[in-house]
C-alpha atoms as one frame of an Amber mdcrd trajectory, in Angstrom:
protein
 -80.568  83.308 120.221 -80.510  81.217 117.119 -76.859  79.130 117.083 -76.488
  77.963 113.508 -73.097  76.285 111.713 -72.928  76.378 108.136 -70.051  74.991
 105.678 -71.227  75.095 102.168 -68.050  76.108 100.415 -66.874  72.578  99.322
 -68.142  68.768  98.179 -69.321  68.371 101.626 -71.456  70.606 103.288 -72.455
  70.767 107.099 -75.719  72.367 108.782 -75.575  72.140 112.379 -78.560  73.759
 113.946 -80.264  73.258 117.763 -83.294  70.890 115.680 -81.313  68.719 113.487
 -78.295  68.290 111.911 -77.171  67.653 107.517 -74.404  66.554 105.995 -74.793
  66.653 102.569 -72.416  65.134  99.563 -73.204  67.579  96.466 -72.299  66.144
  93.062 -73.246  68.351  89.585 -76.959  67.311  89.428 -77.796  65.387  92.848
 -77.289  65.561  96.843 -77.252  63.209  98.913 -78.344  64.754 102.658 -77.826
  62.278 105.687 -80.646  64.043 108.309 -80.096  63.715 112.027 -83.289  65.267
 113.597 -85.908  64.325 116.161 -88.627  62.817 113.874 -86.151  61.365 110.767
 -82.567  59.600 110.783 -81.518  58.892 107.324 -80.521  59.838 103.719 -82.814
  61.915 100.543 -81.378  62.276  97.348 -82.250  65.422  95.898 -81.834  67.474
  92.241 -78.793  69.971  93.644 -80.007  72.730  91.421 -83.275  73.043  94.009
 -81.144  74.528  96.534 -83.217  72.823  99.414 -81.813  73.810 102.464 -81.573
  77.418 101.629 -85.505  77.734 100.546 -85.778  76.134 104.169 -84.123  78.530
 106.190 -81.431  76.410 106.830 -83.733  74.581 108.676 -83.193  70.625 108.742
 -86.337  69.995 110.269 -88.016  72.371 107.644 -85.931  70.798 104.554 -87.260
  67.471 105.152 -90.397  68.949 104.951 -89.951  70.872 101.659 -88.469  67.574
 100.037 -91.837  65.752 100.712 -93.746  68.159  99.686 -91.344  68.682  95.972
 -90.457  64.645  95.473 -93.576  62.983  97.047 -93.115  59.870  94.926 -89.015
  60.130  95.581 -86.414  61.020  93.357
């Protein structure tokens, strides 16, 4: 069974998922995700309008994927 908690209504939004955890601060034009998973502790700054974590499935491991792949130089 796939246990998933999601808050995205506010400023700070919370993914808590069995392979990682975000917590991400979402201002007009950038986020700033703090990433708690196996492989990666840390913060990525990210253009909000991308909508990261929902292309990913509301996956954190799979987010931190799709941000190297979209900002492979950074943002």
């Amino acid at each position: 069974m796939d246990r998933r908690f999601i808050s995205e209504h506010h400023t700070v939004k919370l993914l808590l998922e069995p392979r990682g955890a975000i917590v991400a601060f979402t201002m007009k034009t950038h986020s700033y995700l703090f990433f708690v998973t196996r492989r990666f502790v840390g913060f990525k700054k990210i253009l909000t309008r991308d909508r990261i974590v929902a292309k990913a499935g509301y996956s954190a491991p799979q987010a931190l994927d799709l941000i190297a792949r979209m900002y492979p130089q950074g943002l």
